[in-house]
C-alpha positions in Angstrom: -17.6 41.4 63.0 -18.3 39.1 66.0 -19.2 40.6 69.3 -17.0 39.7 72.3 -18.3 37.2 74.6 -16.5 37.0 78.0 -15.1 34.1 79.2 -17.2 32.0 81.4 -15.0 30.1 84.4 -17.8 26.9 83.8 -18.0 26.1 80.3 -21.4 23.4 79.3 -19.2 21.7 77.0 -16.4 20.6 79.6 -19.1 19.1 81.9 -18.9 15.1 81.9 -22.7 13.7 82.6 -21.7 12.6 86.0 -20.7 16.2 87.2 -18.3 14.3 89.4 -15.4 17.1 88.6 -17.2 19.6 90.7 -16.2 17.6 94.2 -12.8 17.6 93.1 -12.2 20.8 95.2 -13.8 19.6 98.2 -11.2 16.2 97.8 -8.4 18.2 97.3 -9.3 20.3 100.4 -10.2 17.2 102.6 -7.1 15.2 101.8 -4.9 18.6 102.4 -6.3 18.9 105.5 -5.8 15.0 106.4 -2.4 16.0 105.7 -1.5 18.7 107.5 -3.1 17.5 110.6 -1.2 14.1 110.6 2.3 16.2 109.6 1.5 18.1 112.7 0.5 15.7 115.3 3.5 13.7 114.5 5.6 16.9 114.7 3.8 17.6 118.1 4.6 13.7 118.9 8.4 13.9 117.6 9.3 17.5 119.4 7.5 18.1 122.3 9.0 17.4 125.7 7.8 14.4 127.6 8.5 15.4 131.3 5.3 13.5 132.8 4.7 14.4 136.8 2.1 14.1 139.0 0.5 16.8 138.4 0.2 16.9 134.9 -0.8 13.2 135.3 -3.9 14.2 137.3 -7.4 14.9 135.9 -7.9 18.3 135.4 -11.7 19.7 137.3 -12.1 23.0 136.0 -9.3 24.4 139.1 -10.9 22.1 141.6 -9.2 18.8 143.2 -11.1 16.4 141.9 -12.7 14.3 144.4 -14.7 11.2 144.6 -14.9 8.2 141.6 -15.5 8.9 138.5 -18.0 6.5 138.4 -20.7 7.4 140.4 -24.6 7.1 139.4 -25.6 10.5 138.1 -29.3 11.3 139.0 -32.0 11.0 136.4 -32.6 14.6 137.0 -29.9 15.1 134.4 -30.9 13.2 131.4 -34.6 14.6 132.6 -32.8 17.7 131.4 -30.9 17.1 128.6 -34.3 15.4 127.1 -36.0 19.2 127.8 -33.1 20.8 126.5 -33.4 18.4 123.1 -37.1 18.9 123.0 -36.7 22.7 122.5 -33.8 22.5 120.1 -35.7 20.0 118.0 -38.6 22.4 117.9 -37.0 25.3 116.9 -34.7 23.3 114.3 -38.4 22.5 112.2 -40.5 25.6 113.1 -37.9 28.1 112.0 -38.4 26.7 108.4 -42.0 26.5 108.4 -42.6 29.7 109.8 -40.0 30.7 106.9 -42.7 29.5 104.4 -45.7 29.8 105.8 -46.9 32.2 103.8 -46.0 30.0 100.6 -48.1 27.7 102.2 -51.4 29.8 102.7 -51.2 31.0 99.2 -51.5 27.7 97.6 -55.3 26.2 98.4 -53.5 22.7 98.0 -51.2 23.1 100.7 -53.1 25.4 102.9 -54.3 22.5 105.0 -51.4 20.2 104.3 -49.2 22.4 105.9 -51.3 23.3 108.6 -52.3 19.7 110.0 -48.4 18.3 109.2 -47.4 21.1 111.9 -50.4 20.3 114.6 -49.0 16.8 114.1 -45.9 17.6 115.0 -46.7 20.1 117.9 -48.8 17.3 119.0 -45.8 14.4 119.0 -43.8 17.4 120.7 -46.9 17.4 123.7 -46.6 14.4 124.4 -42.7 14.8 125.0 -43.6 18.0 127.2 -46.6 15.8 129.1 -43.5 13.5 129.7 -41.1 15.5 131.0 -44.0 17.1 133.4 -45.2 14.0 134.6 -41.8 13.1 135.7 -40.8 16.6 137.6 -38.4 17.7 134.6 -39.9 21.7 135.0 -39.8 21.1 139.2 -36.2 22.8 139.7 -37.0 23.4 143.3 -38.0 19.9 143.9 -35.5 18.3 146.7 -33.7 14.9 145.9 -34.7 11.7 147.8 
């Protein structure tokens, strides 16, 4: 009498070498998807109305006239900003996953230190951002424009 084995959905002996046949899915999802957004911009294209006015012709401001050219300088108190604003999300982005296995780290005597110094390292690259940003008056929000 054999015992009953249930059926497994992966079976070792239909895998090729490459493993190739496991991104079929993700293919047959992509080019669906290709699909169906081209069939329904070119529906979009094909019936929609095409009643163009002035109105609709103008830029849209979030409910405000726009005024002005489009083209103006923006201060450097803007990029000043976005650079802060990149510095934090960088930060968080690697010390989430350290601070994840930190305690991995302190476990192992060979990557007590290791892990340590790579993360003053880092802090230390992020420092000099933050120096940056302070030198220039990026944390000054009260500071008035010349």
């Amino acid at each position: 009498m054999t015992a009953w084995l249930p059926t497994r959905y992966y079976n070792a002996l239909t895998m090729t070498p490459t493993g190739l046949q496991a991104y079929v899915p993700l293919v047959i999802h992509l080019l669906v998807a290709a699909f169906l957004a081209g069939v329904l911009i070119t529906l979009s294209t094909l019936v929609g109305w095409k009643r163009p006015n002035k109105a609709k012709q103008q830029p849209y401001e979030c409910g405000i006239t726009p005024s002005g050219d489009a083209r103006e300088p923006f201060s450097v108190k803007f990029y000043l900003v976005a650079m802060v604003f990149i510095l934090f999300d960088v930060e968080a982005i690697f010390l989430y996953p350290w601070a994840f296995i930190f305690k991995d780290l302190v476990r192992d005597v060979a990557t007590r230190w290791f892990g340590f110094m790579e993360m003053m390292i880092y802090v230390a690259i992020l420092l000099v951002g933050y120096f940056y940003l302070l030198k220039k008056g990026a944390f000054d929000w009260n500071k008035t424009q010349k």
